[in-house]
C-alpha positions in Angstrom: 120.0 88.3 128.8 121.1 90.3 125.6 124.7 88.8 126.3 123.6 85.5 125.7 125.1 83.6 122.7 123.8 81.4 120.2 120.6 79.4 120.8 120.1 79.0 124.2 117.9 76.2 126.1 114.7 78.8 126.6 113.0 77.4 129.8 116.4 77.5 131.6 116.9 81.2 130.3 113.1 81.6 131.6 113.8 80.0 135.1 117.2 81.5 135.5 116.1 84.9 135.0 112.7 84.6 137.1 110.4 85.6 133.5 106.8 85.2 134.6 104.6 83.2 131.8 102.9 86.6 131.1 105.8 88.7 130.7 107.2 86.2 128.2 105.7 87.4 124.7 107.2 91.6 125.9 110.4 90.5 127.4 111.3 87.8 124.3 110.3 91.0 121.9 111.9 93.2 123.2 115.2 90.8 123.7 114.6 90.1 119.9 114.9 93.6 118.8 118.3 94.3 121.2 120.0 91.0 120.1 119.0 92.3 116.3 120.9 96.0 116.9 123.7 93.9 118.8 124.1 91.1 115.7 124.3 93.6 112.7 127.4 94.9 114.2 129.1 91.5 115.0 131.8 90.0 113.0 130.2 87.0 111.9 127.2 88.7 110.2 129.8 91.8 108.9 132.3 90.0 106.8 129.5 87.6 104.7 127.7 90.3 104.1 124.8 89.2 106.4 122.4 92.6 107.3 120.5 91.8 110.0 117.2 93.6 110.8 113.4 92.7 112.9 109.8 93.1 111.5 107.6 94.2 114.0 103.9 93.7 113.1 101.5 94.8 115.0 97.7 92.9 115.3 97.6 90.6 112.1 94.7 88.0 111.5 97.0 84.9 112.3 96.3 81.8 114.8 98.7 83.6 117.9 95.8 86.4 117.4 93.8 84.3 119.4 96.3 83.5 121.9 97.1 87.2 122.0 93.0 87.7 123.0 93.8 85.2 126.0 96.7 86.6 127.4 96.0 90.3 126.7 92.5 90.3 126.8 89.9 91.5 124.0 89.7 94.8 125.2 93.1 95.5 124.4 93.2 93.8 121.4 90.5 95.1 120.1 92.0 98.6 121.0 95.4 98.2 119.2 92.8 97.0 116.1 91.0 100.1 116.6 94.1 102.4 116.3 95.0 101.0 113.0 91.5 100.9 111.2 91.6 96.9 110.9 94.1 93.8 112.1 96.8 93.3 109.5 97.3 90.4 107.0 100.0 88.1 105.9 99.7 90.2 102.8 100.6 93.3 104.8 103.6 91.9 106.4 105.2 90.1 103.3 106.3 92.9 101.2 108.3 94.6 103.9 110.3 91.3 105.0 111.0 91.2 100.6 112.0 94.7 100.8 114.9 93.5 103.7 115.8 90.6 101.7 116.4 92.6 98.2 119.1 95.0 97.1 116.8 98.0 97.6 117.9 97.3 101.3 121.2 97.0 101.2 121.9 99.9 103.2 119.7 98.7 105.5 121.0 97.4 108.5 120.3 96.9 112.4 116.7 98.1 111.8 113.2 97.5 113.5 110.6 98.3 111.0 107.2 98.4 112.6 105.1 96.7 110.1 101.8 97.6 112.5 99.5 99.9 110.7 100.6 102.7 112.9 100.1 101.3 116.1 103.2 102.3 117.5 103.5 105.5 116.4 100.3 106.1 117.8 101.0 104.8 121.2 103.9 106.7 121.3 101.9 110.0 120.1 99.5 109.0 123.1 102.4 108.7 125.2 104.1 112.0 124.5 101.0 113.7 124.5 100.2 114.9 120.9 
């Protein structure tokens, strides 16, 4: 799927690729960060300039919060919420995505930034054990 170009019709992507509905949210996230690294290094993004780079926020008080509850269940939620200290805010998110867009980020390019509170660094601590 990260060779696909353009803006493809998403349900036939879905069906051709057998995507279950609940490994839609991880597998489109995690497409969205390789087609990210793959487009900041493509010709038509190079030579206008263009820098391409993802935001990754972690749990953030918006409506998909809810949908996130329903899909992952409150106990997990609740646990990524934990990790951090609170759920994030729009406010939280906003200055990052202004930092990409300025000249302070101009060397910035093919990036994920985890805006998340520290939620993935501290799964990944878990993970590894320290």
């Amino acid at each position: 799927m990260v060779g696909i170009e353009g803006f493809p019709d998403v349900a036939k992507v879905v069906a051709d690729h057998a995507v279950r509905n609940e490994e839609g949210y991880p597998v489109s996230k995690e497409l969205l960060l390789l087609w990210t690294f793959r487009a900041a290094h493509q010709d038509l993004f190079k030579r206008r300039g263009i820098r391409v780079n993802a935001v990754s926020p972690g749990p953030v008080e918006t409506p998909i919060l809810k949908q996130f509850r329903t899909v992952l269940g409150d106990a997990r939620v609740d646990s990524d919420i934990a990790r951090v200290g609170r759920a994030g805010t729009s406010g939280d998110i906003a200055p990052v995505v202004l930092f990409l867009c300025s000249d302070g980020a101009r060397w910035v390019n093919g990036a994920n930034v985890p805006v998340d509170g520290g939620l993935e660094a501290s799964i990944n601590a878990e993970v590894l054990g320290f």
